[in-house]
C-alpha positions in Angstrom: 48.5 109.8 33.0 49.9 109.1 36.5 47.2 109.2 37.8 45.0 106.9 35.1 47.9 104.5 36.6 47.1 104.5 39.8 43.6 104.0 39.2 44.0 101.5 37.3 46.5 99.7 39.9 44.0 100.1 42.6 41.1 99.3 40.6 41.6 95.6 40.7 41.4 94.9 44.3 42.7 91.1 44.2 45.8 91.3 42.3 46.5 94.8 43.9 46.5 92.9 47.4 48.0 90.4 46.1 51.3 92.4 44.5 51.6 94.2 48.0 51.3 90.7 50.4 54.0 89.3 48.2 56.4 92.5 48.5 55.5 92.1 52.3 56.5 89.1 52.9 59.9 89.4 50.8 60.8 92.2 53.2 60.0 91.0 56.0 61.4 87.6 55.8 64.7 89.5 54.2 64.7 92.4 57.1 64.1 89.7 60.4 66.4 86.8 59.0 69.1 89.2 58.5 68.2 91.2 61.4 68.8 87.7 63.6 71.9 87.0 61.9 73.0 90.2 62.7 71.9 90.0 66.2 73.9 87.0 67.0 77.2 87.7 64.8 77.1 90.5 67.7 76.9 88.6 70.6 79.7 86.8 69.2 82.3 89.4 70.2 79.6 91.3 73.0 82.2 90.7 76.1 84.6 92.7 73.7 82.2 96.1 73.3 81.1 95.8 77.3 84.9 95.9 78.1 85.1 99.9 76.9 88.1 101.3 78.5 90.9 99.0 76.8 92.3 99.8 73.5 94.2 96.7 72.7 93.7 93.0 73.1 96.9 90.9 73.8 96.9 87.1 73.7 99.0 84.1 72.2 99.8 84.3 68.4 97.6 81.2 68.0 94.2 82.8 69.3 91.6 83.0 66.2 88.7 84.4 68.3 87.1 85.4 71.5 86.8 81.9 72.6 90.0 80.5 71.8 91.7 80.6 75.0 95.3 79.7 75.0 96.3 80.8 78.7 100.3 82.9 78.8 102.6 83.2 81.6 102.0 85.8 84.5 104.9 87.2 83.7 103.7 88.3 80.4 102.1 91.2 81.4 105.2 93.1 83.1 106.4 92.8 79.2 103.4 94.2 78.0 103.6 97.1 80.7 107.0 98.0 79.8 106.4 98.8 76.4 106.4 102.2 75.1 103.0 104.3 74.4 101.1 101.7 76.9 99.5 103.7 79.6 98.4 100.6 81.9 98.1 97.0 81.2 95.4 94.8 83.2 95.3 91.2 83.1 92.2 89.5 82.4 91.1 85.5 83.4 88.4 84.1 81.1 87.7 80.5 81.2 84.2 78.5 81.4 83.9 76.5 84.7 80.4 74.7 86.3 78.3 75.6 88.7 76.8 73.4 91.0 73.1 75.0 91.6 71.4 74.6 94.8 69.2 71.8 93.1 72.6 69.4 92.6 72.0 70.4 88.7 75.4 71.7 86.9 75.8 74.9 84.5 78.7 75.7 82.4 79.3 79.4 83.4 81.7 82.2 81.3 84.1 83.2 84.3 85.9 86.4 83.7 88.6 86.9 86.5 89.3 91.1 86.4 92.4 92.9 88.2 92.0 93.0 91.4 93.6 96.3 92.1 91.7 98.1 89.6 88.8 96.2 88.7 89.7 96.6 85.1 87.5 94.9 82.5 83.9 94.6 84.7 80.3 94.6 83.6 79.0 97.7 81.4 76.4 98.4 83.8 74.8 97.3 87.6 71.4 96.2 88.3 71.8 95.3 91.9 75.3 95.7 94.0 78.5 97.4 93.0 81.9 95.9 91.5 84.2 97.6 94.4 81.8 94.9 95.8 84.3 92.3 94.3 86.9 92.8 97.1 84.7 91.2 99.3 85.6 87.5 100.5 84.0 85.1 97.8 82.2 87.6 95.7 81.1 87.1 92.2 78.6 89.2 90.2 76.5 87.4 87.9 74.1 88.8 84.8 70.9 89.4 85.1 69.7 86.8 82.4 71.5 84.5 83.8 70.3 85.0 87.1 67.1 84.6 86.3 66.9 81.6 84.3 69.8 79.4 83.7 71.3 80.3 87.2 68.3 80.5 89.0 66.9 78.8 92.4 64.9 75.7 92.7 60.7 76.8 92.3 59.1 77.0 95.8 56.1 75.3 95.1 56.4 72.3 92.8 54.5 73.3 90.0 55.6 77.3 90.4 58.1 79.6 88.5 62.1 79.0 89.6 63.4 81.9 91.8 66.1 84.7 90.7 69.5 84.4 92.0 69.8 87.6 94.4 72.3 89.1 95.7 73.1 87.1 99.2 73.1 83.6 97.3 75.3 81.4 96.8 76.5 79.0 94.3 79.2 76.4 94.1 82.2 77.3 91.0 84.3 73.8 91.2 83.9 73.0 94.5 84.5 76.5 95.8 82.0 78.9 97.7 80.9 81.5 95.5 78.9 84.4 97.2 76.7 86.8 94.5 77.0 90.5 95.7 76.3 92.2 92.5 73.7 91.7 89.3 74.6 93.2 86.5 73.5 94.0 82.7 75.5 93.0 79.6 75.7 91.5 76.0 74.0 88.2 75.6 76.9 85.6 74.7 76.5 83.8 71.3 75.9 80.4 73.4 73.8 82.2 75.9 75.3 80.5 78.9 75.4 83.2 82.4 78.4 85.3 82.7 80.4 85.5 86.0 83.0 88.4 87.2 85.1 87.7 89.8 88.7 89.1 90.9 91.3 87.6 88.9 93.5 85.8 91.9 89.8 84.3 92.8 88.8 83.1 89.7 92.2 81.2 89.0 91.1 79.4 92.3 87.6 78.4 91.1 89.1 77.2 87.3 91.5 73.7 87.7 95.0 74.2 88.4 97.3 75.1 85.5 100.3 76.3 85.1 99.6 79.0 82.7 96.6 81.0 83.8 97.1 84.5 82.1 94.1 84.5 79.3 94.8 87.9 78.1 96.2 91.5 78.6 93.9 94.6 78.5 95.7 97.6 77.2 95.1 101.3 77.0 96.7 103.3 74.6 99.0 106.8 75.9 97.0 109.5 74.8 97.9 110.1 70.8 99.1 107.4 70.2 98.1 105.6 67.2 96.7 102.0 68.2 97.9 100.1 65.2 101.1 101.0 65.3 101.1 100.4 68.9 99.5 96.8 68.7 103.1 96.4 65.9 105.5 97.4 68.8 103.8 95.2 71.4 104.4 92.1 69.0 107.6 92.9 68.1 109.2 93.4 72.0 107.2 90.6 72.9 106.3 87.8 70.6 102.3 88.1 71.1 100.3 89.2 69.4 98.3 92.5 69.8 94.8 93.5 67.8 92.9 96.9 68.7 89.2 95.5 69.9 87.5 96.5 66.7 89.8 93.9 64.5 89.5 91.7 67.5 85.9 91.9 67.3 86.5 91.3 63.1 88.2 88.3 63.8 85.4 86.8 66.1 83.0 87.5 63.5 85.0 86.4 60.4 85.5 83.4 62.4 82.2 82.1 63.2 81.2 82.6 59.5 83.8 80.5 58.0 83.5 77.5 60.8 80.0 77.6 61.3 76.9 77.2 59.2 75.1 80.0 60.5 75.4 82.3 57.9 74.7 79.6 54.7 71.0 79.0 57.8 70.4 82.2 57.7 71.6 83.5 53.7 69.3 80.1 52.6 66.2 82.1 54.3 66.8 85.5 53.2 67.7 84.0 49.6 64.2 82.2 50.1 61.8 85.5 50.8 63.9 87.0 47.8 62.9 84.4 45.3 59.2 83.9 46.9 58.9 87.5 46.9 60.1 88.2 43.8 57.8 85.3 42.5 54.4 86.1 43.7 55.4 89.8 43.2 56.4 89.5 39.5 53.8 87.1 38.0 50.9 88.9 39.3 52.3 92.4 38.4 52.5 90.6 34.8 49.4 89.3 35.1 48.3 92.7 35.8 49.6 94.2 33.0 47.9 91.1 30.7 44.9 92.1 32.3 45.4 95.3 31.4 47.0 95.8 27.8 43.8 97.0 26.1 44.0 100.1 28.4 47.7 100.8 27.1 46.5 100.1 23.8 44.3 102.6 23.7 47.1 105.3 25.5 49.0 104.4 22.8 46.1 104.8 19.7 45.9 108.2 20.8 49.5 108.8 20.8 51.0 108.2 24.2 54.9 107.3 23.5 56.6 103.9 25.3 58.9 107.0 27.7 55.2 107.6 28.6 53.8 104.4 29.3 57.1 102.8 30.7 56.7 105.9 33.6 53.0 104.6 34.2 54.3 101.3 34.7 57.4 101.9 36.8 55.2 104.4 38.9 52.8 101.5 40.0 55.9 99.6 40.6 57.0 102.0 43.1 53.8 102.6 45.0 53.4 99.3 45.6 57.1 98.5 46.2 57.0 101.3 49.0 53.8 100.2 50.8 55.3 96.4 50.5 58.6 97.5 52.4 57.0 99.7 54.4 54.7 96.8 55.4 57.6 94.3 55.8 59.9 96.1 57.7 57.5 97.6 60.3 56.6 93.7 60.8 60.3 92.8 61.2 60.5 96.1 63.7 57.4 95.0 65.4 58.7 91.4 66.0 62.2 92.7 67.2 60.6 94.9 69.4 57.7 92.2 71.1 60.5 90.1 71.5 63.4 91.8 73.2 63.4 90.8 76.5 63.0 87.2 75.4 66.6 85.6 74.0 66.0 86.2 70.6 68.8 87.7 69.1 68.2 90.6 66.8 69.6 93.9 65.5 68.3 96.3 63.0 70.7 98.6 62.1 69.7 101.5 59.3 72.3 99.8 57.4 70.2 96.6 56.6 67.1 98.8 55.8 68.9 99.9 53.2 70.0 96.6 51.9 66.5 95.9 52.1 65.0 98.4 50.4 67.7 97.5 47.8 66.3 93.9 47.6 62.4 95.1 47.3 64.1 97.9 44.5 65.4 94.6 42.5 62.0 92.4 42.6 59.9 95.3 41.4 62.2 96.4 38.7 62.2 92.7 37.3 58.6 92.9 37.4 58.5 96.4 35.9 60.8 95.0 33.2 59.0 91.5 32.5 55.7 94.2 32.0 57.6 96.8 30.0 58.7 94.1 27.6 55.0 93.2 26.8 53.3 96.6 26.6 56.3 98.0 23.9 55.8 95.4 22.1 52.2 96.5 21.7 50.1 96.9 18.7 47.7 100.2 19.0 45.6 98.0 16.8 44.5 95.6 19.5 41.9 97.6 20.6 39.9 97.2 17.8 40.6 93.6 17.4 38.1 92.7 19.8 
């Protein structure tokens, strides 16, 4: 009987076609709207993952995210260093200053000022230069995407492509000489503006004079010992406050969905392919059960039980429920991956395949059930009726 099922899903063409294109296009519009979102709740807290050798972020008890600068005293990171289980301590600038561009045209820029003994807190990974490079007289390294378009040199011919900042270069940070010596890869930022690192006694010179300059403290943990409970003593000796970088990143995240609206833009659209989906999906799997009733009719005249024809039913549901994801998140996949040198933000982890696999699971067993309902209730007799 399985296979009297399948035939008789594939036998008409239209509404066969038509079931899978709506399954389709409910995953796909779930899997790259959530991928996106995804993609740019991560860029949210990238500088955070890029900085991999800290354990612990200190900052002011008032700091909600990333972003939320509120500058301490110098003197602040002695404190930090003196506390027990802390192996080192690095300060680290962050502030966003403008650059002047060769063409007179400002850019806000994401300045990150590191230690200058140890360098502590630099880029993941170099394109171009080194960050020992750092030590030299006016040296900043700059990201690659930014280098190459936001950041990026005047066009040499009027009508021709604008020129990649390269190492030798030089931009102005607040009416200071900056000199690029290094290119380097990272996360995209959620705003997307270029990222700067520069030594941390430089960068307080490019950024206006204040009087508290200290934006945070980087922190490594003595080998076993337990970070929370480290992150505790730090705030109790000295009145800040201390998160490991994975609540720190938490905290980013949580709050760009309660302030913005990105996640209501982004859950309106996958809410949208759900209900589409689940529309064009359902009523012409019903319709292909109306269509079809006088074949059930007859199972059931010759003594096929409802167990029996409720497994033909859900088996069609499945078949086409698989080729529909399938379909739709190899699209999503294929978009993600055309697109990933451009700025769209996206990230597919296997967890979201899951979810939506889930979500094509849920429209076809409504549409299973609205069928089921209508062939149990089915009279052996209409066969002969006509």
């Amino acid at each position: 009987m399985n296979i009297v099922a399948l035939k008789m899903l594939v036998g008409d063409r239209a509404k066969y076609l038509g079931i899978i294109t709506g399954l389709t296009f409910a995953s796909l519009l779930i899997t790259q709207q959530a991928a996106i979102f995804i993609g740019l709740m991560i860029r949210t807290y990238g500088s955070i993952t890029d900085m991999g050798y800290p354990d612990i972020w200190v900052m002011d008890p008032k700091v909600q995210y990333l972003d939320d600068v509120k500058p301490l005293q110098d003197t602040q990171l002695y404190r930090v260093r003196s506390v027990p289980g802390v192996d080192w301590a690095a300060p680290l600038f962050k502030s966003y200053i403008r650059a002047r561009l060769a063409d007179g045209t400002f850019q806000t820029c994401i300045v990150f000022g590191l230690d200058d003994a140890t360098l502590i807190g630099g880029p993941p990974e170099m394109a171009e230069g080194s960050i020992a490079d750092l030590r030299r007289s006016d040296a900043v390294i700059v990201d690659e995407v930014g280098a190459t378009t936001k950041l990026a040199r005047p066009p040499r011919d009027p009508d021709g492509p604008r020129v990649p900042l390269k190492v030798g270069d030089s931009i102005e940070l607040n009416d200071h000489r900056a000199i690029v010596v290094g290119i380097c890869r990272g996360s995209r930022t959620f705003q997307s503006q270029p990222v700067i690192f520069t030594t941390y006694s430089r960068a307080t010179e490019f950024a206006p004079i204040e009087r508290k300059r200290l934006c945070f403290v980087l922190v490594k943990a003595e080998p076993g010992q337990d970070k929370q409970e480290l992150c505790d003593r730090i705030g109790r000796l000295t009145g800040l406050t201390a998160y490991t970088k994975e609540r720190f990143s938490r905290m980013t995240v949580v709050y760009y969905l309660k302030y913005t609206g990105v996640a209501i833009n982004f859950g309106i659209a996958v809410a949208l392919g759900f209900v589409v989906g689940a529309a064009i999906a359902g009523q012409t799997f019903y319709n292909f059960t109306l269509d079809n009733l006088r074949y059930f009719g007859t199972f059931k005249a010759m003594g096929a039980t409802n167990a029996q024809l409720l497994g033909m039913i859900v088996l069609q549901a499945l078949l086409v429920g698989a080729i529909g994801y399938g379909l739709g998140v190899g699209g999503a996949a294929g978009i993600g991956y055309f697109l990933r040198d451009t700025q769209l933000a996206f990230r597919l982890p296997w967890q979201l395949m899951v979810a939506s696999a889930g979500a094509i699971a849920l429209i076809c067993t409504l549409s299973a059930i609205t069928s089921v309902r209508k062939v149990i209730r089915l009279e052996p007799a209409i066969v002969f009726k006509s």
